[in-house]
C-alpha positions in Angstrom: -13.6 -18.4 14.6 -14.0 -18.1 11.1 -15.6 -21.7 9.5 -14.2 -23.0 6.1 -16.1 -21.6 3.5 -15.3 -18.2 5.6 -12.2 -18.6 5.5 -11.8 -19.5 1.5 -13.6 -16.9 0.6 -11.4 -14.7 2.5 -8.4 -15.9 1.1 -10.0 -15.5 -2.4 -10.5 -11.6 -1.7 -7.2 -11.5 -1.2 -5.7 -13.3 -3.6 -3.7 -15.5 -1.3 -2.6 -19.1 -0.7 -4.4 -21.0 1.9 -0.7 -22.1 4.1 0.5 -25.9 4.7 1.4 -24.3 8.5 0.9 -21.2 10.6 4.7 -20.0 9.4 6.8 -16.9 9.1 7.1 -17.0 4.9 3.0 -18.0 5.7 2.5 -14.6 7.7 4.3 -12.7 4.5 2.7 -14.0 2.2 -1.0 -12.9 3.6 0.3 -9.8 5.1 1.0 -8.7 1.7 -1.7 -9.8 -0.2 -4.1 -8.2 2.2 -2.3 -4.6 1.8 -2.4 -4.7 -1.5 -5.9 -6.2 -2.1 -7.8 -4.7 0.8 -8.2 -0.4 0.2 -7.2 1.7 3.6 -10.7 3.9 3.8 -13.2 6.2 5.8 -15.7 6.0 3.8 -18.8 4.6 6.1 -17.8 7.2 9.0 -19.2 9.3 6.2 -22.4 7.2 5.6 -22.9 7.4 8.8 -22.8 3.5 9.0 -22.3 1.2 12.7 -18.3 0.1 12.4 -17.7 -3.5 12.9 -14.6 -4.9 14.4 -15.6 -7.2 17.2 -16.8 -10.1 15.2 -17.7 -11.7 12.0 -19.6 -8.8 10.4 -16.5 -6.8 9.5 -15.2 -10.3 7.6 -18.5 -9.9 6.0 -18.2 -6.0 4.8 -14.4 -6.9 3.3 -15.0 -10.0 1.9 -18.5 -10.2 0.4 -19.0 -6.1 0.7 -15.4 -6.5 -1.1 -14.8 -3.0 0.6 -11.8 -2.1 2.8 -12.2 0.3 6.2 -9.7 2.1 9.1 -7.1 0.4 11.0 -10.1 -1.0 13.6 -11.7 -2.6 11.1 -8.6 -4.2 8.3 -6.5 -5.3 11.2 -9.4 -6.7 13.2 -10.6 -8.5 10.6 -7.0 -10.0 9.2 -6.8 -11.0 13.0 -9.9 -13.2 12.7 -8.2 -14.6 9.3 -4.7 -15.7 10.8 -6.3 -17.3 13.8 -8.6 -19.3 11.5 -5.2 -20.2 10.1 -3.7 -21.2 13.3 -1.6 -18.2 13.7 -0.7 -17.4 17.8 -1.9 -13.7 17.3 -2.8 -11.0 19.8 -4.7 -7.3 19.4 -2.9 -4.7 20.8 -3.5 -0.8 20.9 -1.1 2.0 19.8 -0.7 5.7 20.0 0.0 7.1 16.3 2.7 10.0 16.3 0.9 13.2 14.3 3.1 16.5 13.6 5.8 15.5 16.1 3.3 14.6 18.9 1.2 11.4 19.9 -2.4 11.0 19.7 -4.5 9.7 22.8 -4.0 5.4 24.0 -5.9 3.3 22.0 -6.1 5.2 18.6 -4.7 2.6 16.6 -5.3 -1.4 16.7 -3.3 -3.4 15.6 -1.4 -7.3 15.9 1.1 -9.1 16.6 2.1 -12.3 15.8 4.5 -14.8 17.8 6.0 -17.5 15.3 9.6 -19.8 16.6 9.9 -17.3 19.5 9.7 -14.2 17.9 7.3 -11.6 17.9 5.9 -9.8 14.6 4.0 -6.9 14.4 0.8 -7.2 11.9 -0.3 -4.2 10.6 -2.5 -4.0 7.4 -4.4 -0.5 8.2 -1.9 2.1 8.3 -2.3 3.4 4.6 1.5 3.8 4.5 2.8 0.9 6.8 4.4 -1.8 5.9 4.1 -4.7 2.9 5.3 -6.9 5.3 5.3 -8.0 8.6 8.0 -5.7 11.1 10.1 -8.0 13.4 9.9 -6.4 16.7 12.9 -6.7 19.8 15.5 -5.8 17.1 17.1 -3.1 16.3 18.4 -3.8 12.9 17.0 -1.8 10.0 14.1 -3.5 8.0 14.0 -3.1 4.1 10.4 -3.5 2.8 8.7 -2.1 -0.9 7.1 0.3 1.1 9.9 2.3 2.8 13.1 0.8 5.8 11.2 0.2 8.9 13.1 0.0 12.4 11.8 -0.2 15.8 13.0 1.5 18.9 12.3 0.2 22.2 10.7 3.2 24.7 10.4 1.2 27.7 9.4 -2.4 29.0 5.7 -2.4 27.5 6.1 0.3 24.7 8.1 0.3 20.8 8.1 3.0 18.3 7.7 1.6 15.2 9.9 4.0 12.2 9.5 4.3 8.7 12.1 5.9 7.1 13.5 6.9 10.6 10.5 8.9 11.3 8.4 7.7 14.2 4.9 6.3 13.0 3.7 4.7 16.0 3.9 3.6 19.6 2.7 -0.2 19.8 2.1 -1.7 23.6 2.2 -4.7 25.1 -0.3 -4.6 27.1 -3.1 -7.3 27.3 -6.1 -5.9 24.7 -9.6 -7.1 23.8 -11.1 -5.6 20.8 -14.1 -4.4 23.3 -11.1 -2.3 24.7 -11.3 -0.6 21.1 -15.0 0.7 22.2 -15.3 4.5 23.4 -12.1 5.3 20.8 -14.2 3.7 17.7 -17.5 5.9 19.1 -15.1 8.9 19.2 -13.7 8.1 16.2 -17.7 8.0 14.8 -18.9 11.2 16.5 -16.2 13.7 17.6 -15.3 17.0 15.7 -11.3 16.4 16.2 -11.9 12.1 14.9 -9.6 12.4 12.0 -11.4 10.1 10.2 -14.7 12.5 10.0 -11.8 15.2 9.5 -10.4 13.1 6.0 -12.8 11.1 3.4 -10.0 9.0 2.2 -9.9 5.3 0.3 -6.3 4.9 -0.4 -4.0 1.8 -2.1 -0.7 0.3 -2.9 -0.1 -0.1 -6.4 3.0 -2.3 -7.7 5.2 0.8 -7.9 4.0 3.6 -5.9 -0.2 4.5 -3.9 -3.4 5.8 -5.5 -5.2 7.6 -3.0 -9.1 9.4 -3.0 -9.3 12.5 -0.4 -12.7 13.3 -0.8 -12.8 14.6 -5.0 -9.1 14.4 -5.6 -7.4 11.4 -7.0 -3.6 11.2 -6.4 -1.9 8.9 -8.4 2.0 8.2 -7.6 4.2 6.0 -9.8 7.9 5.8 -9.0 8.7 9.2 -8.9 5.8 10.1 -11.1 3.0 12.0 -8.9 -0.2 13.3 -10.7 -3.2 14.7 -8.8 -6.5 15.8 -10.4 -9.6 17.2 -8.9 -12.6 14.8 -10.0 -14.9 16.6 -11.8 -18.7 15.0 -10.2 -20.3 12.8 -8.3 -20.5 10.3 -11.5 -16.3 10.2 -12.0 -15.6 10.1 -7.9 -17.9 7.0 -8.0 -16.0 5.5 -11.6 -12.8 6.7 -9.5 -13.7 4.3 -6.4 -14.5 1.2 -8.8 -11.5 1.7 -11.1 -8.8 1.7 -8.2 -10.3 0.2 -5.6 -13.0 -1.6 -6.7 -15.4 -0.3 -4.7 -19.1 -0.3 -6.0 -21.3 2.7 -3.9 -25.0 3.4 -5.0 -24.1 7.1 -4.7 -21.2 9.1 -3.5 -20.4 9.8 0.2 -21.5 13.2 1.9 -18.4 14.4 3.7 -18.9 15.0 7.2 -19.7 18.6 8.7 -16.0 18.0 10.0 -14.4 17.4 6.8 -10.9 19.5 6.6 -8.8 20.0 3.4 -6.1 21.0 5.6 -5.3 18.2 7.9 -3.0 15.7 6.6 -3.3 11.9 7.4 -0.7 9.9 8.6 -0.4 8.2 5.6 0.2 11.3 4.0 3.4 12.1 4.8 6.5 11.0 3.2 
């Protein structure tokens, strides 16, 4: 549990309210802030650094670090934040759905949250998820700044989640510890198909559209203005990171051996 000058500092990062009570206009509030404060990034699978997501030292790398990470390490972290806050929350594991298909179990962590009887899914590390929290067991269409999100029940322990009407991921119920998370996060660090050693990404929401670094090229979009530009050197990726992100590295990240311009990220797609 994350102690009180933990938790302040946390909410600080973000830019959030501390909440009277553990409520659903509570739960938007911080869900939103955290997307749009905390960047969506790959960047230590390329620095070949240990990823932390099973206790207070990934609090430490957003808060103080004032970095961001994968879905592992943002939604592991937020979940330390809202039970701090007195939120009922729960990890679970999902399967994301890449090029038609879905990835192996337990590629994606994420949480839910159970406020008055219903259940809400938490996700603030799916680069282009949600601004807000998704209400899951209904099947009406949900309008959100980032795209209308709907869920589709595939059985008694499994949802699709939709943005857009195109299937993002398959959340489970079923019972999940973070130490569940721990031969996908070492395949995730050391295999040649992780597609986080595949893509060196740091990516954002902005007011009115998502800035996203892949490796040298900055894509800015703005409304329906989009303009990408191929950074130049090491010196401007590293201005790049600070400016939109405000991330402050001692020198830029070596891609991995496994880096591919090709493959497209999930958050990627439209």
């Amino acid at each position: 549990m994350l102690d009180e000058v933990t938790t302040a500092a946390y909410l600080k990062r973000i830019a959030a309210d501390r909440p009277d009570r553990p409520d659903l206009a509570a739960l938007r509030h911080l869900h939103e802030r955290h997307v749009m404060s905390v960047p969506f990034e790959s960047l230590d699978y390329h620095l070949g650094r240990e990823i932390h997501y099973k206790d207070e030292r990934i609090v430490d790398k957003i808060v103080h670090q004032r970095r961001g990470g994968a879905c592992g390490e943002t939604n592991s972290s937020f979940y330390f934040l809202l039970k701090a806050l007195g939120f009922t929350v729960h990890v679970r594991h999902g399967r994301v759905w890449i090029g038609g298909k879905l990835r192996d179990p337990y590629n994606h962590l994420l949480v839910t949250a159970e406020i008055e009887g219903a259940r809400w899914l938490v996700d603030v590390g799916f680069g282009k998820g949600s601004r807000f929290p998704i209400l899951l067991d209904s099947p009406e269409a949900q309008s959100d700044p980032h795209g209308v999100f709907s869920v589709r029940k595939v059985d008694d322990r499994a949802t699709d989640v939709l943005r857009d009407g195109k299937p993002q991921y398959r959340v489970y119920d079923d019972p999940t510890s973070l130490s569940d998370f721990d031969q996908v996060i070492h395949w995730y660090r050391t295999s040649p198909d992780s597609m986080l050693l595949q893509n060196m990404f740091c990516s954002l929401p902005l007011d009115d559209g998502w800035v996203v670094l892949k490796n040298d090229v900055l894509t800015i979009t703005r409304g329906t203005e989009k303009t990408t530009e191929k950074l130049p050197d090491d010196a401007a990726v590293l201005a790049a990171y600070e400016k939109w992100f405000g991330i402050t590295l001692e020198k830029r990240p070596t891609p991995s051996p496994y880096l591919r311009d090709s493959v497209r990220m999930a958050f990627e797609e439209k």
